[in-house]
ChimeraX commands (.cxc) that place a marker at each C-alpha (Angstrom):
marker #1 position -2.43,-3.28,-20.99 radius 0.5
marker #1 position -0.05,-2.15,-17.74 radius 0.5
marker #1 position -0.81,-4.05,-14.60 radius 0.5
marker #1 position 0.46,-3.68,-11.14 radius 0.5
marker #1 position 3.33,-6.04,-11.94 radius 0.5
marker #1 position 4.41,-4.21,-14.44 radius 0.5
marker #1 position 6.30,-2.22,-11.96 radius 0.5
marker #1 position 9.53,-2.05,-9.68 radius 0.5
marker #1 position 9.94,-0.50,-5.91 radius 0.5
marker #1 position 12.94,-0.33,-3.88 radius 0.5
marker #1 position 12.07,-2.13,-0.57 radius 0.5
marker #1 position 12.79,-0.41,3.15 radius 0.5
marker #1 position 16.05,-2.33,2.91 radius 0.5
marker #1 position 17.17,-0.88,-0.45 radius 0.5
marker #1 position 16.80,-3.76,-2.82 radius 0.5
marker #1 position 15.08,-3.31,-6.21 radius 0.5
marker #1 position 11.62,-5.37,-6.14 radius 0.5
marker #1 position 9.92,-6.29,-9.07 radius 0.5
marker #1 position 6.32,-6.24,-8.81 radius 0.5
marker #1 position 6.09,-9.21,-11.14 radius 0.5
marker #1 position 6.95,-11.60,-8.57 radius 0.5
marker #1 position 3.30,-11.22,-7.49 radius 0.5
marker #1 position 1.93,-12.03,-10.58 radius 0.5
marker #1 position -1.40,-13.95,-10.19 radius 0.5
marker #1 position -1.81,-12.81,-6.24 radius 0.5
marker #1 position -3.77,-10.10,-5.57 radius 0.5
marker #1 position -2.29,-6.98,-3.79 radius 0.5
marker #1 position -3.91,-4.55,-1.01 radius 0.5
marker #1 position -1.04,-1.27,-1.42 radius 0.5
marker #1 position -0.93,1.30,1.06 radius 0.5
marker #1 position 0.68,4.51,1.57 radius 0.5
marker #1 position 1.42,4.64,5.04 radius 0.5
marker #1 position 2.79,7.15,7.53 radius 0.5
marker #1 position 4.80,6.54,11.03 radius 0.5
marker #1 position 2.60,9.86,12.58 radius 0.5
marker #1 position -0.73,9.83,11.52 radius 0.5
marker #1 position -4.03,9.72,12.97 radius 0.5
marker #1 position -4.90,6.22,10.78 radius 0.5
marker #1 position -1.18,4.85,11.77 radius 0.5
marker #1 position -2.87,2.72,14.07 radius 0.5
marker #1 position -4.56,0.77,10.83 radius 0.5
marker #1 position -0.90,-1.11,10.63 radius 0.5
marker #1 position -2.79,-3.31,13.15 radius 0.5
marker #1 position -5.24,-3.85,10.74 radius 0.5
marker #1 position -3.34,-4.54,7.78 radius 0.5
marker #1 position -1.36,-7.09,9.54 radius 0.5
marker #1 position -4.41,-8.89,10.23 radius 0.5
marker #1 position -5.43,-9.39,6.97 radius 0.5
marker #1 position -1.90,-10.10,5.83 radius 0.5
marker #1 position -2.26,-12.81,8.32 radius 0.5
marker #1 position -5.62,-14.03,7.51 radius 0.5
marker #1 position -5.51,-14.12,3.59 radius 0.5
marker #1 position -1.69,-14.47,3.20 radius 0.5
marker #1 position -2.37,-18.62,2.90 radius 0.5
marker #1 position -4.87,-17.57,0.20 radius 0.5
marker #1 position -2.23,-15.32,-1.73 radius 0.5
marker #1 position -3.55,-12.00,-0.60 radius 0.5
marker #1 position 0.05,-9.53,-0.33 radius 0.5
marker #1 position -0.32,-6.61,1.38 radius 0.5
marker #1 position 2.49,-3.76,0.42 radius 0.5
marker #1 position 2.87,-0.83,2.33 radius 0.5
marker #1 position 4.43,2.35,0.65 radius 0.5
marker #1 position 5.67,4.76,3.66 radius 0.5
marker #1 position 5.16,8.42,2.13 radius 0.5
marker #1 position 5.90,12.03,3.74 radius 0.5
marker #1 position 3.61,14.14,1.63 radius 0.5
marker #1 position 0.55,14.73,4.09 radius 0.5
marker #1 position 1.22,16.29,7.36 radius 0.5
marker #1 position 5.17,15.37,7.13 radius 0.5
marker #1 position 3.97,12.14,9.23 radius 0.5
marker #1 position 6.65,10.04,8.24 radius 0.5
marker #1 position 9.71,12.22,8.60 radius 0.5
marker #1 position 12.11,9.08,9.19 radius 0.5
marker #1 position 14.72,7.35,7.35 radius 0.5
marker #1 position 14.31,3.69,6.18 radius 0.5
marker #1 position 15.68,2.15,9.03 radius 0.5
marker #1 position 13.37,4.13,11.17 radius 0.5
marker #1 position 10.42,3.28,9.48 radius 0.5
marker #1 position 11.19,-0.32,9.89 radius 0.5
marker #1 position 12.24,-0.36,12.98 radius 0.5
marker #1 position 8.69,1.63,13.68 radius 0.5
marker #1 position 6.88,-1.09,12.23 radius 0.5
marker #1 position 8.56,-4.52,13.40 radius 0.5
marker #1 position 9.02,-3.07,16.64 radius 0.5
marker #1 position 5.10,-0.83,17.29 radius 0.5
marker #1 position 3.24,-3.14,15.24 radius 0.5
marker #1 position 4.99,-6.49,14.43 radius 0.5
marker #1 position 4.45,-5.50,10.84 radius 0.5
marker #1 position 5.15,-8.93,8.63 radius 0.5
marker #1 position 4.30,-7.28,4.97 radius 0.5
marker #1 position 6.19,-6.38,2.01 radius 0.5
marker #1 position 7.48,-1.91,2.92 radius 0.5
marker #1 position 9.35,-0.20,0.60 radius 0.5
marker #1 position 10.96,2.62,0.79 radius 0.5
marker #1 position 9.94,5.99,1.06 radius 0.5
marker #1 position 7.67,7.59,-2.00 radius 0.5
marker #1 position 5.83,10.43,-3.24 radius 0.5
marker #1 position 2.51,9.32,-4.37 radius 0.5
marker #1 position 1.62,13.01,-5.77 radius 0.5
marker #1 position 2.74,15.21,-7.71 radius 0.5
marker #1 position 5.55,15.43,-10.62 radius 0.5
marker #1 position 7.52,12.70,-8.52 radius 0.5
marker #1 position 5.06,10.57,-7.90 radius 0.5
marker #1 position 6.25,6.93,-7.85 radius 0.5
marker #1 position 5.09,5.39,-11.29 radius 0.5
marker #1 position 3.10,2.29,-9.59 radius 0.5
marker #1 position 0.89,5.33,-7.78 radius 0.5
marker #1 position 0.49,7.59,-10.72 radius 0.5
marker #1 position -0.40,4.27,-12.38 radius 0.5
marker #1 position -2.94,2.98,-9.53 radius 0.5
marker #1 position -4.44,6.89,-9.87 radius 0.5
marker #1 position -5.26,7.03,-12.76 radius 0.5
marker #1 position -6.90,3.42,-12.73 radius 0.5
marker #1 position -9.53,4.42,-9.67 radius 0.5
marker #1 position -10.08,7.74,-9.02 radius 0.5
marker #1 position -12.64,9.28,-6.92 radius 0.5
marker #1 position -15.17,11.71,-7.06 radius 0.5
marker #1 position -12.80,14.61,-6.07 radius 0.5
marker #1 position -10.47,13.49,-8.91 radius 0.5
marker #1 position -7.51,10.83,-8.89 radius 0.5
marker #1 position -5.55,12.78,-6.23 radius 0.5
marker #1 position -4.31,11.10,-2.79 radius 0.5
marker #1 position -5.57,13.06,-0.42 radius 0.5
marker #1 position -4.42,11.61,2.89 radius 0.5
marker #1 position -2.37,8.63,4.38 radius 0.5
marker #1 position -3.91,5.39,4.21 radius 0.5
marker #1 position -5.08,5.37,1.39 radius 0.5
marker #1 position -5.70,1.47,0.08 radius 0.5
marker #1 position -5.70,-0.04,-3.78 radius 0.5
marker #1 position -7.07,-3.66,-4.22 radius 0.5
marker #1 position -5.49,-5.08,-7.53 radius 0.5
marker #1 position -6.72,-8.61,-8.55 radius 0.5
marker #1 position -5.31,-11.76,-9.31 radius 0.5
marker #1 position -4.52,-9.77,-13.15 radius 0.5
marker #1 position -2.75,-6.69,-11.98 radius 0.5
marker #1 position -5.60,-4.39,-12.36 radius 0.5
marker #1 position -6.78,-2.04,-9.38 radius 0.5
marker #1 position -11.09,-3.51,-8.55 radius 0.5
marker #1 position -11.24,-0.98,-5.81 radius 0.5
marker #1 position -9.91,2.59,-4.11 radius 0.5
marker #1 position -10.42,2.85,-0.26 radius 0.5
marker #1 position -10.50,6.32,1.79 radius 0.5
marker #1 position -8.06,6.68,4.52 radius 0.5
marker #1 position -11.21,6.20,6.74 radius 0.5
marker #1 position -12.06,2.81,5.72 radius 0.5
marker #1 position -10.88,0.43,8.61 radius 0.5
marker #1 position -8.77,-2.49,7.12 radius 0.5
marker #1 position -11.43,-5.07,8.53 radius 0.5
marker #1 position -13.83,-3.53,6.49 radius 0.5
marker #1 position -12.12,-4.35,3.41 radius 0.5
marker #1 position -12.26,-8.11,3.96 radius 0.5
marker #1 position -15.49,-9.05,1.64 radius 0.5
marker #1 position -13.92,-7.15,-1.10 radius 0.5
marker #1 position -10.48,-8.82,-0.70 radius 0.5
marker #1 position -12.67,-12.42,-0.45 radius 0.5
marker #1 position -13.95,-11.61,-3.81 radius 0.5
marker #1 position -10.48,-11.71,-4.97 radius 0.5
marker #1 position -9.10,-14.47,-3.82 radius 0.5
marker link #1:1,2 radius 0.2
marker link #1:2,3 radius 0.2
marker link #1:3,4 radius 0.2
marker link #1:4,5 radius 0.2
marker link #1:5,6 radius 0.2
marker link #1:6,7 radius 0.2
marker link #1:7,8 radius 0.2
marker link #1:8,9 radius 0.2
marker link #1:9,10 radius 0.2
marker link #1:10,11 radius 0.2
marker link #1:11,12 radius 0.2
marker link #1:12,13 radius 0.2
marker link #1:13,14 radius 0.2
marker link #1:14,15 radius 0.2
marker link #1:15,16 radius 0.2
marker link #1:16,17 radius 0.2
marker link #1:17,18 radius 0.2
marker link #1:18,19 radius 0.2
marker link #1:19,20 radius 0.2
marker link #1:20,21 radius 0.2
marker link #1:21,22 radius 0.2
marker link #1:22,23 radius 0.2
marker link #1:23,24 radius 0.2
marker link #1:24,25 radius 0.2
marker link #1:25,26 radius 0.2
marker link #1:26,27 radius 0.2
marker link #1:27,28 radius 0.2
marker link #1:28,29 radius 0.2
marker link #1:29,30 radius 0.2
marker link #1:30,31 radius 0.2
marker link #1:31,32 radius 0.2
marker link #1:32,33 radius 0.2
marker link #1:33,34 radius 0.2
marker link #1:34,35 radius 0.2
marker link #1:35,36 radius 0.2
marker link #1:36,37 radius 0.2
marker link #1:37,38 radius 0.2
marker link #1:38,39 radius 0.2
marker link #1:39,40 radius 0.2
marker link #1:40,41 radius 0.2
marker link #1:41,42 radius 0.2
marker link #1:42,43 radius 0.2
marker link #1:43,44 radius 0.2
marker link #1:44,45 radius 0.2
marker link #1:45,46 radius 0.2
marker link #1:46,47 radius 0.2
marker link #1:47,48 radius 0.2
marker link #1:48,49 radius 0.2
marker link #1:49,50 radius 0.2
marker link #1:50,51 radius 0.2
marker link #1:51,52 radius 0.2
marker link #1:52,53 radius 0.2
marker link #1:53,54 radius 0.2
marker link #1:54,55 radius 0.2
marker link #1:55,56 radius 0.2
marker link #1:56,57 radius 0.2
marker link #1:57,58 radius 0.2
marker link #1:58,59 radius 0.2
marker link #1:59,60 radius 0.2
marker link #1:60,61 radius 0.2
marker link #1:61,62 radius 0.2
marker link #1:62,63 radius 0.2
marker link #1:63,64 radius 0.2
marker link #1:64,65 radius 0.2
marker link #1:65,66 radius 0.2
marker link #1:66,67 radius 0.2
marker link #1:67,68 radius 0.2
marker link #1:68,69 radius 0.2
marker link #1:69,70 radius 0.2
marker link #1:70,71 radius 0.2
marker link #1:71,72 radius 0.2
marker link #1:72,73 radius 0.2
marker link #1:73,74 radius 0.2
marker link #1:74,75 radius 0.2
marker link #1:75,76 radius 0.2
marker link #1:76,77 radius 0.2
marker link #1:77,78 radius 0.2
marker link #1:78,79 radius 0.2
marker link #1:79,80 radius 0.2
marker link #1:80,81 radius 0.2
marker link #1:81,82 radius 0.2
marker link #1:82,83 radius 0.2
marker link #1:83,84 radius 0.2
marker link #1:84,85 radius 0.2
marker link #1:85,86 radius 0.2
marker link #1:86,87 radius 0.2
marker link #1:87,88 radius 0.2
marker link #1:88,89 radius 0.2
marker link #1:89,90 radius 0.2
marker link #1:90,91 radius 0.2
marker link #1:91,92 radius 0.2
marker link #1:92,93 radius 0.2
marker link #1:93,94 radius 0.2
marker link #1:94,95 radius 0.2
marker link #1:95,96 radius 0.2
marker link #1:96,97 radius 0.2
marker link #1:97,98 radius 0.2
marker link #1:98,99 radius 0.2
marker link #1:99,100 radius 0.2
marker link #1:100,101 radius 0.2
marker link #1:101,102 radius 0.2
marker link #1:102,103 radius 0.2
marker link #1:103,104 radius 0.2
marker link #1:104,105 radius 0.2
marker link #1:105,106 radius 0.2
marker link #1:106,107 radius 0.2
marker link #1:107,108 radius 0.2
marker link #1:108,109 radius 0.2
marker link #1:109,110 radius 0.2
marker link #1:110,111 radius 0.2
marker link #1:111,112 radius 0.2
marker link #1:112,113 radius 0.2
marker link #1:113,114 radius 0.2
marker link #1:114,115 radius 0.2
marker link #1:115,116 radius 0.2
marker link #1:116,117 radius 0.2
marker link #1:117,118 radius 0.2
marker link #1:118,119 radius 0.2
marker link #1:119,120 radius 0.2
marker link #1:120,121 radius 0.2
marker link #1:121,122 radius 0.2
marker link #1:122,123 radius 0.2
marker link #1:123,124 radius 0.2
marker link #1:124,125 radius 0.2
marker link #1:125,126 radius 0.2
marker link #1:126,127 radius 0.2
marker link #1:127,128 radius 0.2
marker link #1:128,129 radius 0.2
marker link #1:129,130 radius 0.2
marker link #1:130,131 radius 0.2
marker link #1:131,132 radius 0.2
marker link #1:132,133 radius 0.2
marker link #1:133,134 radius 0.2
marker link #1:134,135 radius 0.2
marker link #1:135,136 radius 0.2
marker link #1:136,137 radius 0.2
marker link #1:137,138 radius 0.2
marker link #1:138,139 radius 0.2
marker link #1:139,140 radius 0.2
marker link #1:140,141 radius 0.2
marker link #1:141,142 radius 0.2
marker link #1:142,143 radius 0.2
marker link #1:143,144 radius 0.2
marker link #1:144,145 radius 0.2
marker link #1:145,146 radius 0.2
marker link #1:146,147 radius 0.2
marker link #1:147,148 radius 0.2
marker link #1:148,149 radius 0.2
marker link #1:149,150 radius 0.2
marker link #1:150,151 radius 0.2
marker link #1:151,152 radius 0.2
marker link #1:152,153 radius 0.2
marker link #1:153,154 radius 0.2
marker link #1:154,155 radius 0.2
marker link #1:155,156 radius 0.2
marker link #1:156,157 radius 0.2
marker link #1:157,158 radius 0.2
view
């Protein structure tokens, strides 16, 4: 059975991460954008990355440029976006598609393990995957769900 750390990602600073190093901590992943109406929610993530980091919670953030072109930079752009707007602490990686033909593996993985009403599809930015302690994804979040809102589902988790 394929689990979330059954994957790789190349980080924002170009080194090859394998997913299993996570193994037994459960993971909030993100595709985030630079631009975006919900770019603000780095805020958010951060503060549960700081609250439930101690209790093994790893937030990974996946910057991606298929929705609105809202994250036209380069790596070091991105990071600098993030350590410098919002103090960002998390695991990024590098850019990714999370659509389509070249859709990064972990997302065509995490799609096809929670999709939504409307289909498996990303539809926006912000969109938020809560694998367990075992690798597999417990819950899908809209783009619209505020990252405090996820806490009693991440709790459950833990």
């Amino acid at each position: 059975m394929t689990t979330a750390y059954d994957f790789t990602a190349t980080s924002i600073d170009g080194e090859e991460i394998d997913l299993s190093q996570y193994r037994g901590k459960p993971l909030l992943i993100v595709n985030t954008a630079s631009q975006c109406g919900f770019t603000p929610q780095y805020t958010g993530l951060e503060e549960l990355n700081k609250a439930y980091a101690d209790k093994g919670l790893v937030v990974l953030g996946f910057p991606c440029n298929q929705f609105g072109h809202q994250e036209p930079g380069d790596a070091e752009e991105i990071k600098n976006f993030c350590n410098l707007t919002y103090d960002v602490s998390f695991p990024m990686f590098g850019k990714v598609d999370v659509n389509g033909k070249d859709a990064h593996p972990l997302f065509a993985w995490l799609r096809s393990e929670k999709s939504t009403v409307l289909g498996s599809r990303i539809k926006w930015n912000f969109t938020k995957f809560l694998v367990n302690k075992e690798g597999q994804v417990v819950d899908r979040f809209p783009p619209t769900a505020k990252p405090a809102s996820l806490s009693g589902k991440i709790e459950k988790v833990l």
